[in-house]
N, C-alpha and C positions, 0 to 999 in steps of 0.2 A: 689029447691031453686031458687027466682026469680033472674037473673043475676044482679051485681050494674051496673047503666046505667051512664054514665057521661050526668051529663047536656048539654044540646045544648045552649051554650051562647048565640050565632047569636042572638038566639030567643026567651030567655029569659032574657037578660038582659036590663031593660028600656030606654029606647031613650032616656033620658035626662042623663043617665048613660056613655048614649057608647057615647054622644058626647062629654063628660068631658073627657072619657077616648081618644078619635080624639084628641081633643084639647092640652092632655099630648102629647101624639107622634109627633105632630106635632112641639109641641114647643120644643122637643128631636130633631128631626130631622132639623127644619129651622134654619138658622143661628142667633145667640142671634142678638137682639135689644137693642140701648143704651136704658137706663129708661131716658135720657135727649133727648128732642125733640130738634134739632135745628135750629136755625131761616130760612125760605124759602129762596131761592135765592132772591127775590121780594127786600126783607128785609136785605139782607147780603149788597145787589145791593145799597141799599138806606142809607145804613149805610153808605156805602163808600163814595158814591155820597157825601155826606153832609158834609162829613169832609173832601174834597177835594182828594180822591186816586183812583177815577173814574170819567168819565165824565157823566154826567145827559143822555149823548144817552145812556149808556152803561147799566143802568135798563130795563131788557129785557129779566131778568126771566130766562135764558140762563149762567150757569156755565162752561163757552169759556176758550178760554185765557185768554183774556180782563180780566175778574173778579181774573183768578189765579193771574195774574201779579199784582193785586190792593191789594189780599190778603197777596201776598208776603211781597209786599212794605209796606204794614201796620205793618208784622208780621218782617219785617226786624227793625223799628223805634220802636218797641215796646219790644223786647227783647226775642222775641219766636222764636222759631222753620222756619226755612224759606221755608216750601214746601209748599205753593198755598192751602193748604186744609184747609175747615177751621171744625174746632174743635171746644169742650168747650172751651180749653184754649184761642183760638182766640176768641171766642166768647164772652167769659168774659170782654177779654181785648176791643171790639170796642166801646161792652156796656157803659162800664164803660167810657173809650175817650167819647164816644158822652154823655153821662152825663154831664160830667167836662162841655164841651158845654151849654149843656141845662143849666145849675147852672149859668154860667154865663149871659146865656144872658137873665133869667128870662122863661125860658120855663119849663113845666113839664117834670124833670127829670124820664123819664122812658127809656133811653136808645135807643129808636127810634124815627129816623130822619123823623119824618113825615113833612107835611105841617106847622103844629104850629111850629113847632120847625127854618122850613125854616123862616118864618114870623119874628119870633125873633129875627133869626139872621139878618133878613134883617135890621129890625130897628136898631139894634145893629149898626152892621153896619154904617147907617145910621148918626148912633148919635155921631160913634168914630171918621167919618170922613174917612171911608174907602169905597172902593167899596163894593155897597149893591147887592150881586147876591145871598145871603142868604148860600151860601158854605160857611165852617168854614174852608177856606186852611190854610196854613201856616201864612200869613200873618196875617188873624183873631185869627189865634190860639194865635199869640205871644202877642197881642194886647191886648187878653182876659187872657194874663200869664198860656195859658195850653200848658202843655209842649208838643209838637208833638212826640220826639222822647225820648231812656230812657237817650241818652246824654245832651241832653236840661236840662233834672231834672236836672244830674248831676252837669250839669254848673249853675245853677239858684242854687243849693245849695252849691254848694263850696260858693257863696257869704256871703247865708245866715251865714255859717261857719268863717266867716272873712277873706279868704282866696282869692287872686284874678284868676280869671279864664285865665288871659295870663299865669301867673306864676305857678299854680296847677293843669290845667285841662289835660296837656299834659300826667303830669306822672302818673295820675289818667287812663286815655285810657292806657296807657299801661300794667298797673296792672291789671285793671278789663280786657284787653283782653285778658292774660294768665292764669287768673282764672278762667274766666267763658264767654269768650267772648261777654259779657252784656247779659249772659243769664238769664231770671228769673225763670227758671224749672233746671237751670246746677245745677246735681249734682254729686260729685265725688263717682266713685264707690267704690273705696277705706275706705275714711277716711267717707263720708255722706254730706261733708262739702257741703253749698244748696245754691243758690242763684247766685245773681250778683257779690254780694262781700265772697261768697264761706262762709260765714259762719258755724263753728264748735262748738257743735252744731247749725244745721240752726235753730231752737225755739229761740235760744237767739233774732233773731231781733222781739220774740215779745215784747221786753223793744220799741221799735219804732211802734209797731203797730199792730192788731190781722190779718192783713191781711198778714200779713209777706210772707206766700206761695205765694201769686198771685202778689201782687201789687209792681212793682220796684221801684216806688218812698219813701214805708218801706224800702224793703232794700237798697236803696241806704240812706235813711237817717241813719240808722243803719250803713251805710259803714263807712259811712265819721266822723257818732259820731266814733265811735271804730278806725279808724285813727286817728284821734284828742288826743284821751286818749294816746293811745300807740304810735305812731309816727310823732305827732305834725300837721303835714301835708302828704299831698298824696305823692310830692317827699321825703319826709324823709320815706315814706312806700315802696316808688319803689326802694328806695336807697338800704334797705334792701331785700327787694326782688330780688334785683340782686347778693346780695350776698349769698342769703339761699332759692331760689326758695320757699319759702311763707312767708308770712307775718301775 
């Protein structure tokens, strides 16, 4: 009786086979990849540049200090996470900042701060009576009513709310910084509650907007409706909050 022989794989198994089968192991053994690409330094660099949180030397393709501290500051004004890394979520949010940019100043809204975008602003500029250096800083931000930071929104919409920002914005910061330190990813591990204004459920603020997850300007409009209904104003919500730790 002829012995059963075990196949030799080595050497019969087809080369287009054993590399699909390489290509499994390998992708078992190397460390996963995000499935999102995110933007080159080149481009993180040029983002910043443009909207004023880095200086035009400091594109240089080079992920230093210099850029962690621009990233910080960006992610400090915008209500994320404040460790220099940038992320989707920071990535979302520059995009979307340099849009608001682009929209205003007539440029193709795509999120990067190219040369066109510089132009625009230059003329912008230009035309508002500002200095034309084509950077969207602070002072072209306010100019062009895009809010730099997420307390900006807030103040720009307690108005829209009838509310004055000497007499309501105080006790608004003090609220939103025990609930969610102006965060827009804070969420409690406890109860779910999500957002800036800690929302229970956090879905509710999609009656403000389908972006509700990402965008602070939803939930701060959301905030301040749902104060309004329920505690008239932001110190009538801190009033109570000091006395029942939520509101």
């Amino acid at each position: 009786m002829t012995p059963t022989r075990t196949p030799d794989l080595r050497r019969r198994l087809p080369l287009a086979q054993a590399a699909l089968v390489l290509a499994a192991l390998l992708a078992v053994l190397a460390p996963s990849v995000p499935a999102h690409a995110l933007d080159s330094t080149t481009w993180i660099q040029r983002n910043l540049a443009g909207i004023g949180y880095l200086p035009a030397g400091g594109i240089d393709g080079v992920y230093g200090a210099q850029t962690t501290a621009a990233v910080r500051s960006f992610q400090q004004d915008n209500g994320l996470a404040e460790d220099g890394d940038y992320g989707s979520r920071t990535e979302l949010a520059l995009h979307n900042k340099v849009k608001e940019v682009q929209r205003k100043a007539g440029a193709t809204a795509d999120g990067a701060y190219g040369d066109g975008t510089k132009s625009k602003v230059t003329s912008w500029q230009q035309a508002n009576g500002l200095s034309a250096d084509g950077v969207a800083g602070p002072a072209t931000m306010n100019a062009m009513r895009v809010a730099r930071t997420v307390k900006i929104t807030a103040q720009w919409k307690i108005t829209e709310h009838g509310w004055s920002v000497s007499g309501q914005f105080g006790c608004l910061d003090n609220l939103w910084i025990r609930e969610s330190t102006w965060k827009v990813y804070a969420t409690n591990p406890s109860s779910g509650a999500y957002g800036i204004p800690q929302s229970l459920p956090g879905d509710k603020m999609g009656a403000a907007g389908p972006d509700w997850q990402t965008n602070p300007a939803t939930q701060i409009e959301w905030g301040l409706d749902y104060i309004k209904s329920r505690y008239s104003t932001p110190c009538g919500a801190w009033s109570f909050w000091q006395s029942h730790n939520w509101y």
